[in-house]
N, C-alpha and C positions, 0 to 999 in steps of 0.2 A: 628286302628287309634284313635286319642283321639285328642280332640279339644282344646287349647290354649290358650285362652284370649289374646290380647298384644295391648298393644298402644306404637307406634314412635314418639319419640319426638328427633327432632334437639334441642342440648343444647350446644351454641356458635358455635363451629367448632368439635362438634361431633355429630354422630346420635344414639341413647341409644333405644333398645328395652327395658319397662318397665312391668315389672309382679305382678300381688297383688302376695303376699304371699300364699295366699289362693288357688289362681288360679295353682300358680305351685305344690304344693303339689297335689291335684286335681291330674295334670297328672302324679308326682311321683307313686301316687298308683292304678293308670289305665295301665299306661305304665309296669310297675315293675323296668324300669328303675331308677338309680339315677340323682339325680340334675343335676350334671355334666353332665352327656352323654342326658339330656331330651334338656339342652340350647346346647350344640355340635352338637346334630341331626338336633334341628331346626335352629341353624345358616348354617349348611350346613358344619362343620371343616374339615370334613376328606377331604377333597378338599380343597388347597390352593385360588380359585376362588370362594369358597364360594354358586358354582352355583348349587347346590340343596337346600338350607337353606337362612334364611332370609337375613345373615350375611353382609357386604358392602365388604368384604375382605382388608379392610385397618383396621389398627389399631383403627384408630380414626371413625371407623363404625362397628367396631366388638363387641359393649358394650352391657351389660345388666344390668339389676336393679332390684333386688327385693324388694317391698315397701309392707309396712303396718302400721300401725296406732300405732304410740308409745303409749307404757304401762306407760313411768315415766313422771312425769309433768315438765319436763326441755326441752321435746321435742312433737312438733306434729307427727312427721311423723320419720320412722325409714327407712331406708332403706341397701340394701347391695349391693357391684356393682362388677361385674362382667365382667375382661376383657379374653372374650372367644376365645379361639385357629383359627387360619386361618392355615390350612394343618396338624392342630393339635389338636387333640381329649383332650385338657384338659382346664379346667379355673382358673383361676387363682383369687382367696377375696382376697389376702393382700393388695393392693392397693387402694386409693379413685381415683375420678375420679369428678372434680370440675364441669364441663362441665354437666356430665351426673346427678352431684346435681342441676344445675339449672334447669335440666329437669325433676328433680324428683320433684323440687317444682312447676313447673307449672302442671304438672300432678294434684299434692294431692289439690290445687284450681278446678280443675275441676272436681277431682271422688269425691269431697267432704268429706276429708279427713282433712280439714282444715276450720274453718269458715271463712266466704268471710266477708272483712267489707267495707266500701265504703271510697272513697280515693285510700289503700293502702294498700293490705293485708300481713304481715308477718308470713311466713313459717318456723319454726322452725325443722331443721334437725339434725336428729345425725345418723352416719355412725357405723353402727353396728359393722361391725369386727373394729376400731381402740374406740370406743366412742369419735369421734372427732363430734364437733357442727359447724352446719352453721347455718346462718338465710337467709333467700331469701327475697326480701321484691318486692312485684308485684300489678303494678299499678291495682287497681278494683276499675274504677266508677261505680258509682249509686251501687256501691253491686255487681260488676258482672264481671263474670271469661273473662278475655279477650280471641282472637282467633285469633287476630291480634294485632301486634305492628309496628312502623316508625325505633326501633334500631336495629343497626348493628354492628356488632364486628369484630375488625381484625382479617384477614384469610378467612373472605367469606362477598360476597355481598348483600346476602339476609338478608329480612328484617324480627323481631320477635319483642315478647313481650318484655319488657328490664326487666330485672330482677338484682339488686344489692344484688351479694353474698357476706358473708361475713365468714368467718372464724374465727370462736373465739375460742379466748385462741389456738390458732394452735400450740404451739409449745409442743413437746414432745409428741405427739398424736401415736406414735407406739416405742420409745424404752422409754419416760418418761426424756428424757434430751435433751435438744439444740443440744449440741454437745456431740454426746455418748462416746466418747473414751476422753471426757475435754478437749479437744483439738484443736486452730482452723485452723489448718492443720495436714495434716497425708501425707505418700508417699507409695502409693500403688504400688509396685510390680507388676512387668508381671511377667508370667510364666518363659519367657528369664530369668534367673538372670543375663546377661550380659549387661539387656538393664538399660538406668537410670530409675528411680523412678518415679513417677508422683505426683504431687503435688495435693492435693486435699480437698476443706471443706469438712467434711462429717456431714452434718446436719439436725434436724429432728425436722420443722416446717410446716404444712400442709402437709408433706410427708417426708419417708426419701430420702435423693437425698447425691448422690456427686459432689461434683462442682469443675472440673479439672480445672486446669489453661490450657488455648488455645496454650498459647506456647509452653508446654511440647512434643504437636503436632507436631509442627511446622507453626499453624494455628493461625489466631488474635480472630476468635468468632466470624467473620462478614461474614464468606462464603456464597456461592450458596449451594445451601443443595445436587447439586452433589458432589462440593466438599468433603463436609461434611459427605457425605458417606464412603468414603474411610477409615476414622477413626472410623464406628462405630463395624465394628468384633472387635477394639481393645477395645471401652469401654467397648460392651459388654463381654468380660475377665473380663476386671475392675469392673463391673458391681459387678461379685463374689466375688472378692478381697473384695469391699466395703460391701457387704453383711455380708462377715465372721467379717470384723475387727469392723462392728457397731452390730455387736448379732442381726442381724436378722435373721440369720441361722447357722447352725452348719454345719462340714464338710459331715454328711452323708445324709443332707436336699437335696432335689430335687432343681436344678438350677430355680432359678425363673426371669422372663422374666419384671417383671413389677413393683420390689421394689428391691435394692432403684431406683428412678429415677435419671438417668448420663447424662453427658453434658458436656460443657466445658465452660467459660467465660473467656474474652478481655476486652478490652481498647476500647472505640469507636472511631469508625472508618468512614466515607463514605463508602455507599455500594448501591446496589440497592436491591429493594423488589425482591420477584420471583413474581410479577407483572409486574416489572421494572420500580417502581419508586425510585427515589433517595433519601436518606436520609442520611442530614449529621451529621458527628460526633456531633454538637452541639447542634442536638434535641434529644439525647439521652443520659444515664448516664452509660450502661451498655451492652456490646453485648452476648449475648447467643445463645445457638444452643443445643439443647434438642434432645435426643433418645425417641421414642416412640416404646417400644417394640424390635423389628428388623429394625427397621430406621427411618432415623431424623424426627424430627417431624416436621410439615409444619407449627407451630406457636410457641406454647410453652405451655405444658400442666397447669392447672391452679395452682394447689398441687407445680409444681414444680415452678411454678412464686411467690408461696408463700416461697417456699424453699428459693430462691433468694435472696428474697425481705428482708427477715429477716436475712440472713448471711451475707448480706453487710451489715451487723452495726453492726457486730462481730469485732470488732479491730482483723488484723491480719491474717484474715481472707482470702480465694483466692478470692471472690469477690471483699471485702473491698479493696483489694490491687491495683484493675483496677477502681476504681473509682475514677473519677477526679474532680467531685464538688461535696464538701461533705456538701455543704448548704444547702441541704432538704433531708435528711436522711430517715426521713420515705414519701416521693415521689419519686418512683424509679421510672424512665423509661426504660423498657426494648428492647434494637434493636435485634428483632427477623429477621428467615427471610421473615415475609410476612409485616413488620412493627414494630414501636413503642409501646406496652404496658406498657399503666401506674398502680403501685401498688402503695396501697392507705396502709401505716399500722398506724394502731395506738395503741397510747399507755397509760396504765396508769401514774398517776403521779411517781409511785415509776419507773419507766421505762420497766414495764415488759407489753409485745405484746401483747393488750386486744384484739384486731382486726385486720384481713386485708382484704381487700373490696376491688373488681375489678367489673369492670360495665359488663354484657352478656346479652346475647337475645336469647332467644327460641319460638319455636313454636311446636305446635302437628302436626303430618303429618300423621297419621293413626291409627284407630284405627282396627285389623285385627284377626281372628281366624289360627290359624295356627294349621297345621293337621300333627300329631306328632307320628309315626308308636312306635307300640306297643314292635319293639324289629328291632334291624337294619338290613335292607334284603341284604342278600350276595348272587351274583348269583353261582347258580353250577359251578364246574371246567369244562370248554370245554364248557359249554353251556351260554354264558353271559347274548344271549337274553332274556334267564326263568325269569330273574329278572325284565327289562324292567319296564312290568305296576308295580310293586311296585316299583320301582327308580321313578318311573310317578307322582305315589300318594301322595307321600312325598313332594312333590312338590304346593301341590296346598294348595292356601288361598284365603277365601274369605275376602275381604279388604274393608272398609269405608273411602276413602281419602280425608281430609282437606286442598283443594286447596285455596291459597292465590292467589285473582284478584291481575293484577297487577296494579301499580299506576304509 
């Protein structure tokens, strides 16, 4: 066994297990194991239920982070994120993960990885596998790392530090173009060649994503996310389609599960939350409904709220085309299904996306050792029980947990 370092931090509507750098390598060369199979083990993957491993078995609880202390002076903190397998032994660096940067910047304020200044401390991030930049900016009176905050963000009730991320210069951050193929629609193909085409942005601003038109479905963008379910085997198809036709993989690349990010976008419409509150079409500009992985996502990942946000001011566009007041263009409000999201972009004078800023809230929830076996114990054929106490041991952590009183 080899011991693990980790600290949990909820970041908005995800929960990110956070690693120094340092620390993993550490169990890289105790273990013998590789990176991959060290975060696999200890999430628990080869189990869909996640229940030997830290893992939450939802998409949006299966994340990792690796942080350390940037080298260039454009950034404080570097980090890598890591969306790690649920019934599946592999992880996946292509993709960022907005949610899990807010939680990397309240981290690097607390291990001291950032100096603390009083008022307001800003967090400068750059996202290793794409070199994309964010800034975090987190409230620190008298000089001091907060542990509690009053905001909240759509998609959950609890309450966290508020942290205003920011995005900069997002666009072209993994193929280097807006729109990779110059183009602001394309018609992706099913496998069927009998069936019609799909209409689709394929855009690459905080993430690459494609953005279906909802009707191609038969769908407006405003669904229940069972609904919504029904369509996702197909995007996920699409999903490949858009990979090959934007070069982020070639035909003999392994299918990847979590770039680009697919979806669909509507017209607004009346709907209710999956709360079941009612939102009408007129406090909204734009309806979405977002893949997370293997299924929809309960809000709207943040990368792909930026993807969004920026392809509706693409003239021509399959967003651009569902929107019906176009008098605050960089104010998007997005009707998800747990709610309204607002996107904040801005811009320079010559018109190019200096920023875009959506408001989050994190908090630490533990800090823990995780005990991470030395090579993964398979029981004998016919004797399952031999294995037993080591399926046991894998199992245990000792944990420090940051309970928030409630108010």
């Amino acid at each position: 066994m080899h011991d693990l370092r980790a600290t949990l931090v909820r970041g908005g509507t995800s929960k990110c297990w956070l690693f120094g750098a340092e620390d993993l390598h550490e169990a890289i060369l105790a273990t013998g194991l590789d990176r991959d199979r060290v975060l696999t083990t200890a999430f628990g993957s080869a189990d869909r239920r996640q229940l030997d491993g830290v893992g939450g078995a939802t998409a949006t609880t299966s994340k990792a982070a690796i942080v350390h202390r940037a080298v260039t002076s454009d950034a404080d903190v570097e980090y890598e994120f890591a969306q790690v397998g649920i019934g599946d032994e592999r992880v996946e660096w292509n993709s960022n993960c907005g949610n899990c940067a807010t939680a990397v910047a309240l981290y690097a304020v607390h291990a001291g990885l950032v100096r603390v200044a009083r008022g307001n401390t800003t967090v400068r991030l750059r996202h290793a596998r794409s070199g994309a930049l964010l800034t975090a900016v987190i409230p620190t009176p008298y000089g001091i790392a907060p542990d509690e905050g009053r905001a909240v963000v759509l998609g959950t009730e609890a309450l966290g530090v508020p942290v205003d991320l920011g995005f900069e210069s997002p666009v072209g951050s993994s193929t280097g173009h807006l729109l990779p193929t110059g183009r602001p629609v394309e018609l992706l193909q099913r496998a069927d060649p009998w069936t019609e085409p799909v209409p689709a942005t394929l855009v690459d601003a905080g993430t690459a994503a494609a953005l279906m038109d909802a009707e191609a479905f038969g769908l407006s963008g405003s669904e229940t996310l069972a609904a919504f379910t029904s369509v996702v085997p197909l995007l996920t198809e699409l999903r490949r389609r858009a990979a090959l036709t934007m070069g982020l993989a070639g035909p003999e690349d392994p299918v990847l599960h979590s770039i680009p990010k697919v979806g669909v976008v509507g017209r607004p419409r009346t709907y209710r939350t999956t709360g079941g509150r009612l939102v009408r079409a007129d406090e909204y500009d734009l309806a979405v409904r977002m893949v997370s992985m293997h299924a929809p996502h309960p809000v709207i990942g943040l990368t792909a709220a930026v993807a969004v946000a920026v392809a509706a001011s693409v003239p021509g566009s399959v967003p651009a085309r569902h929107l019906v007041d176009r008098s605050a263009p960089d104010r998007l409000r997005l009707g998800t299904p747990a709610g309204v999201l607002t996107v904040n972009v801005e811009r320079a004078a010559s018109g190019r996306v200096r920023r875009v800023v959506l408001r989050r809230a994190a908090r630490r929830i533990a800090s823990a050792t995780l005990w991470v076996p030395m090579s993964r114990p398979t029981a004998p054929a016919g004797h399952p029980a031999t294995a037993l106490p080591a399926i046991r041991r894998r199992a245990r952590t000792t944990t420090a947990v940051s309970v928030t009183p409630s108010h």
